[in-house]
VMD Tcl script that draws the C-alpha trace (Angstrom):
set ca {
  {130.02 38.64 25.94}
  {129.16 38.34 29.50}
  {131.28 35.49 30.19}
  {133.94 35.89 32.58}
  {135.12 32.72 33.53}
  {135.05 28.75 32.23}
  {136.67 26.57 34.52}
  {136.28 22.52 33.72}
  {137.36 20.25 36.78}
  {137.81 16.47 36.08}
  {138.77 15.87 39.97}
  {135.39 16.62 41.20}
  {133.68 16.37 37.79}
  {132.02 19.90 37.25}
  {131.91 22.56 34.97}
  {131.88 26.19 35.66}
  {130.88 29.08 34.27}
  {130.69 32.67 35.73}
  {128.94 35.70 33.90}
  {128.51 39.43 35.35}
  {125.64 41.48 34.04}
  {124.98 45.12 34.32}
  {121.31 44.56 35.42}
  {119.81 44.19 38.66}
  {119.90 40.61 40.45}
  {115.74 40.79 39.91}
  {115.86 41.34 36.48}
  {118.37 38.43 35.66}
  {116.67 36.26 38.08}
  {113.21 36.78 35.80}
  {115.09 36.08 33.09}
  {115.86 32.45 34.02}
  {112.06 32.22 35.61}
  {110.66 33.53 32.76}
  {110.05 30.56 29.77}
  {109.60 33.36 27.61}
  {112.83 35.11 28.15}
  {114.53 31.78 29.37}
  {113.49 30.22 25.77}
  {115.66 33.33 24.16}
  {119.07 31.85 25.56}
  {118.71 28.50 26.78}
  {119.93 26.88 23.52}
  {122.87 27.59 21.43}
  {122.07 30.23 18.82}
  {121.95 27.73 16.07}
  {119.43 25.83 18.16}
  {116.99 27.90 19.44}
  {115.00 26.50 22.60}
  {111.24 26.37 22.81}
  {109.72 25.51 26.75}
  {106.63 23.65 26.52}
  {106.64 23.37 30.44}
  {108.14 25.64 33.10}
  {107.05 24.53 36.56}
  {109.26 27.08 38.65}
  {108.33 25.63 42.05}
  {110.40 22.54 44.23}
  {109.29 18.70 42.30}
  {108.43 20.89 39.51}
  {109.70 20.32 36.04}
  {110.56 22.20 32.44}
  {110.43 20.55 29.14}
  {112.04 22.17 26.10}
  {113.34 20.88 22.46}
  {116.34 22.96 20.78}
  {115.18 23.04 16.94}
  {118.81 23.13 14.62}
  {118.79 25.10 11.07}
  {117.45 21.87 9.52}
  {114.75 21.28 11.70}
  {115.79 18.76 13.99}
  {114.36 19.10 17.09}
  {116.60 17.92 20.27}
  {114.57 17.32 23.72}
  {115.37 17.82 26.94}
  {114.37 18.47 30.55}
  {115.35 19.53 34.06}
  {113.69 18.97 37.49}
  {113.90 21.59 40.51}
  {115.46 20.60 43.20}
  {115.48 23.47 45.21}
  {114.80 27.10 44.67}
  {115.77 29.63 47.03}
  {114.19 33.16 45.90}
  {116.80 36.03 43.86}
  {119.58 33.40 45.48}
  {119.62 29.86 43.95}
  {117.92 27.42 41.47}
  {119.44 23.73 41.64}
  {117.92 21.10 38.73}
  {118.50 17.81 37.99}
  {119.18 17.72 34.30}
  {118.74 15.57 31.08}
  {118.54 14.36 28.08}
  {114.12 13.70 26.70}
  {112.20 11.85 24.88}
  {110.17 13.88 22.42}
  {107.33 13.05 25.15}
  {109.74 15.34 27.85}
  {110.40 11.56 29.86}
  {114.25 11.24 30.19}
  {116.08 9.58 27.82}
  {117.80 6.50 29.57}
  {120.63 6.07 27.23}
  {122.11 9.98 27.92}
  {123.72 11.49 31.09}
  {122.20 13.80 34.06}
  {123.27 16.27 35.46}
  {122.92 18.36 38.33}
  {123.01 21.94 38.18}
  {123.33 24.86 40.41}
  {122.77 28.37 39.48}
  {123.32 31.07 41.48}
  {123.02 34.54 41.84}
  {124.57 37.76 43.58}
  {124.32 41.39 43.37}
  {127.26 43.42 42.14}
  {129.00 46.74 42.75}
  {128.09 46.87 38.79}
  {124.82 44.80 38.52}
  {124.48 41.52 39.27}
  {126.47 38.05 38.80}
  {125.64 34.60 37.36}
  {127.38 31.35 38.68}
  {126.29 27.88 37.16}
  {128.08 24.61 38.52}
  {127.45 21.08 36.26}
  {128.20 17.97 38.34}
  {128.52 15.33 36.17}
  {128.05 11.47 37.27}
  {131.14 10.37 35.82}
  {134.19 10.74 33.71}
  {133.10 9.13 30.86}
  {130.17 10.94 31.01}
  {132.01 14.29 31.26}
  {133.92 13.70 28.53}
  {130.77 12.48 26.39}
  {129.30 15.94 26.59}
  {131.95 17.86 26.11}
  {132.89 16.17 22.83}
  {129.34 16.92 21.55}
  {130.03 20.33 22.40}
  {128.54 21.23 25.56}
  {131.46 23.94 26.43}
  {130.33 25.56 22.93}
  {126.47 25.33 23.11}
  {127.17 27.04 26.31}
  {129.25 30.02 25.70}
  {126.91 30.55 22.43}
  {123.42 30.34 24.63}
  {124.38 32.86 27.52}
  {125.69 34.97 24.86}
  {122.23 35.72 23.77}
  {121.52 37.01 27.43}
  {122.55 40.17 26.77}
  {119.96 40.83 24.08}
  {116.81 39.62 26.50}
  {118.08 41.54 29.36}
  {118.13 44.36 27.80}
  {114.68 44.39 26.43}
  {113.10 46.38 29.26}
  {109.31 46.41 27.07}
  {108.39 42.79 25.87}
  {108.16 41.06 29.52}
  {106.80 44.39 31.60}
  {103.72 43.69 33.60}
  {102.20 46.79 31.87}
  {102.05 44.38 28.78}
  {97.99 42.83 28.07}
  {97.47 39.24 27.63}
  {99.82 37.72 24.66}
  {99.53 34.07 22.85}
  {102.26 32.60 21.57}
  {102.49 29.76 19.11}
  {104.72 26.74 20.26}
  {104.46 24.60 17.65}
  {101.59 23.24 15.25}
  {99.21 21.91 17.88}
  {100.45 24.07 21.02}
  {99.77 27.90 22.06}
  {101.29 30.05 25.13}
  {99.28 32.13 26.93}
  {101.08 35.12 29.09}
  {100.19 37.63 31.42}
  {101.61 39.58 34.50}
  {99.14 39.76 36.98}
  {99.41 42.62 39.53}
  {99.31 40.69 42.84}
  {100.80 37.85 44.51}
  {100.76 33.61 43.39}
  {98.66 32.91 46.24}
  {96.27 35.38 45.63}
  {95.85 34.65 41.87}
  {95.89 31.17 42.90}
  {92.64 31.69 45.02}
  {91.03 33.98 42.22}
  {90.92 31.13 40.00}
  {89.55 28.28 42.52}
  {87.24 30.55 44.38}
  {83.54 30.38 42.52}
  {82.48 34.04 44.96}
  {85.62 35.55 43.22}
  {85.45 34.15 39.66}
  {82.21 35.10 39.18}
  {83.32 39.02 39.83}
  {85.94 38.15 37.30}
  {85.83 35.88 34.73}
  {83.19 37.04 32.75}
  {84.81 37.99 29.32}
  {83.74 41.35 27.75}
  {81.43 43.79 29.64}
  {77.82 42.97 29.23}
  {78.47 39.15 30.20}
  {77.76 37.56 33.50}
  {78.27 34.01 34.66}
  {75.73 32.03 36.09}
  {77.23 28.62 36.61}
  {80.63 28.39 38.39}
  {81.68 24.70 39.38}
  {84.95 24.88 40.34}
  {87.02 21.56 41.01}
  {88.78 21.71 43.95}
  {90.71 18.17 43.85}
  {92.41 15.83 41.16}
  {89.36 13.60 38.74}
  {86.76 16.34 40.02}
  {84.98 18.07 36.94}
  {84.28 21.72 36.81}
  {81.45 23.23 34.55}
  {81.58 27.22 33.95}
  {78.66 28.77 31.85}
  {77.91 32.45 30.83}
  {75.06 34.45 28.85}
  {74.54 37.70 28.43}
  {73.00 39.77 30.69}
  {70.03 40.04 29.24}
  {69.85 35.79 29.01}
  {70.34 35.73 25.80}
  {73.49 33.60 23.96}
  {74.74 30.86 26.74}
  {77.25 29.39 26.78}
  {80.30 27.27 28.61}
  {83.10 24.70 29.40}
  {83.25 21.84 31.45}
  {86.32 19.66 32.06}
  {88.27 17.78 34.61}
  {91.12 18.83 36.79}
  {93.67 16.28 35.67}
  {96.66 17.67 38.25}
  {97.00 20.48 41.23}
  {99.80 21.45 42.70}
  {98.78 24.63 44.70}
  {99.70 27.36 44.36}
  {101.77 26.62 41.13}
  {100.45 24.64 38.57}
  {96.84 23.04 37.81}
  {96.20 21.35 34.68}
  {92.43 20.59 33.00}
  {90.84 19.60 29.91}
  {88.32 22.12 28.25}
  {85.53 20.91 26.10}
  {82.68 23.26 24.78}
  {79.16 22.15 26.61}
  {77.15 19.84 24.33}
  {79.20 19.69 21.45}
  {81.35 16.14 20.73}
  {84.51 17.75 19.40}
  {87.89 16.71 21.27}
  {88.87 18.54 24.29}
  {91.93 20.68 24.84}
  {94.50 20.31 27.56}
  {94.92 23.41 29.38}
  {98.45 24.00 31.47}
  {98.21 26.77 34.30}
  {101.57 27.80 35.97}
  {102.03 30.93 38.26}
  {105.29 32.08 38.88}
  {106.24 35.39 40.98}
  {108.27 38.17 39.00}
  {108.24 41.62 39.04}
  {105.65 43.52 39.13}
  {103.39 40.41 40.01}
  {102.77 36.72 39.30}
  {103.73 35.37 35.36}
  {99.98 33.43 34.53}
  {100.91 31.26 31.57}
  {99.14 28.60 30.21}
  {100.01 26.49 27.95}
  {96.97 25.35 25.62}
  {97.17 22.14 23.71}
  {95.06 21.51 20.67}
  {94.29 18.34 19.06}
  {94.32 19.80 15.65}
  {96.37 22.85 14.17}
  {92.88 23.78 12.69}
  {91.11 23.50 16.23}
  {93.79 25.91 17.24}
  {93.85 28.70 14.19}
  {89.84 28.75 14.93}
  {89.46 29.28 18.63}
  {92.15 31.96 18.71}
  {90.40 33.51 15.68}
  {87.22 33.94 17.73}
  {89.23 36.56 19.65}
  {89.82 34.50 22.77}
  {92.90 36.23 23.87}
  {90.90 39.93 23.65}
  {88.47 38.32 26.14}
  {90.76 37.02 28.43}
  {93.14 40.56 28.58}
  {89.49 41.96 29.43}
  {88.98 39.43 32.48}
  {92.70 39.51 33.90}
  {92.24 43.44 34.05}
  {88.84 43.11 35.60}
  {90.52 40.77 37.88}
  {92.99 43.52 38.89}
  {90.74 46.00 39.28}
  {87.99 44.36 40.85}
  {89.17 41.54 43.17}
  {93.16 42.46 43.51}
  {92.76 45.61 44.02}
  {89.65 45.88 46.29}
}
mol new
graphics top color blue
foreach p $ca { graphics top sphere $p radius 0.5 }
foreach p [lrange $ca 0 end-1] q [lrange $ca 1 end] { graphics top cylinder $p $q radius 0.2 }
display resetview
């Protein structure tokens, strides 16, 4: 248990809780940046967490639901406040709606997490204000000291798993739920850069062409919020085209951008595609979250080997554009 302290103050209304590690301060700090990893602890172990949004930038948000052993699914979200690198994350935090808006009727919090280095690794500190007594002593009756203790002592596991998160790992999909998938990938160079990769038509064109043998003739790229973007490729012998076209619904650069996708001349309901880039180790964390209108629209596409092409395109983007 990595828990060394719990210290509950009703003068000032916060909650304390202190954990050392024997990890470096970058590896814990990924750990919290990291929905992948930060899904592993965030809930109790009875209630496992799953994010559906991680927007690790300042104004950006997360939104999660804790699932318990009979299925019930508890929702819940924080916004970043601030977010000073390896040092400190502060969030407002809260209670959701199953559509991640804040649940009116439930308390928020603020929270402040912060991190040190160690003579033995590194140290976790994470303060709860509260915005009143009453309030206070709502959560801690549903068990909020509990849910605590039992979700950063799962942190132990994740931070010790030195082989599931390393940027040496290809492009992974991960199903959220019935209708949702998460796409992940380290990419070997920094936000802005990917950030540019995937906005610039003279460098998506050297990169985002799928298997070898593919080129891509039409790149319009949208460069501001209601703009619509159109990508098309055939093979390079002209044969079997191709492509997407969509609009870009929000931009936040160089963090998040979210678009629809919808196959070129077909009628069939369009997907809504999340993009977040977040700096780790080793790189920037691509993930996207994909949402399907269908569970069937979803089991098809990624049968169709989608996430093969895209692992071939990231490392082309690497070698080719990154690393040029």
């Amino acid at each position: 248990m990595p828990i060394t302290e719990v210290v509950s103050n009703a003068l000032d209304l916060t909650l304390t809780v202190v954990a050392d590690y024997p990890v470096p301060l970058e590896r814990l700090w990924d750990a919290y940046v990291d929905p992948r990893q930060l899904e592993r602890f965030w809930g109790p172990e009875q209630w496992p967490a799953t994010f559906t949004r991680h927007d690790m930038a300042v104004g950006g948000r997360s939104h999660y639901y804790m699932t318990g052993p009979d299925g019930t699914k508890a929702h819940g979200w924080f916004r970043f406040l601030a977010i000073e690198p390896l040092q400190r994350i502060e969030v407002e935090d809260g209670f959701g709606a199953e559509d991640g808006s804040p649940n009116p009727e439930m308390p928020t919090m603020r929270m402040v997490f912060t991190f040190e280095r160690t003579a033995t690794g590194s140290r976790f500190r994470s303060v709860t204000t509260f915005p009143s007594v009453e309030a206070m002593e709502q959560l801690v009756q549903m068990g909020m000291m509990e849910g605590m203790k039992s979700a950063m002592g799962q942190i132990d596991t994740v931070l010790a798993d030195l082989t599931s998160f390393a940027a040496s790992r290809d492009t992974e999909a991960q199903l959220l739920n019935d209708t949702q998938i998460r796409v992940s990938r380290v990419i070997r160079g920094s936000v802005d850069q990917v950030w540019r990769a995937h906005h610039d038509p003279a460098l998506l064109t050297r990169w985002l062409t799928g298997p070898d043998g593919w080129n891509m003739p039409v790149c319009v790229v949208a460069t501001k919020v209601g703009d619509r973007y159109r990508y098309e490729w055939e093979k390079i012998d002209g044969t079997q085209r191709f492509g997407f076209e969509g609009e870009l619904l929000e931009s936040a650069a160089p963090h998040r951008a979210v678009t629809t996708e919808q196959m070129i001349d077909t009628d069939g309901p369009a997907t809504r595609n999340e993009m977040t880039l977040t700096p780790v180790q080793g790189g920037t964390l691509l993930s996207i979250v994909v949402t399907y209108p269908s569970q069937e629209l979803r089991d098809m596409i990624l049968g169709t080997g989608m996430i093969n092409g895209m692992e071939t395109s990231y490392a082309r983007l690497e070698r080719d554009v990154l690393a040029a």
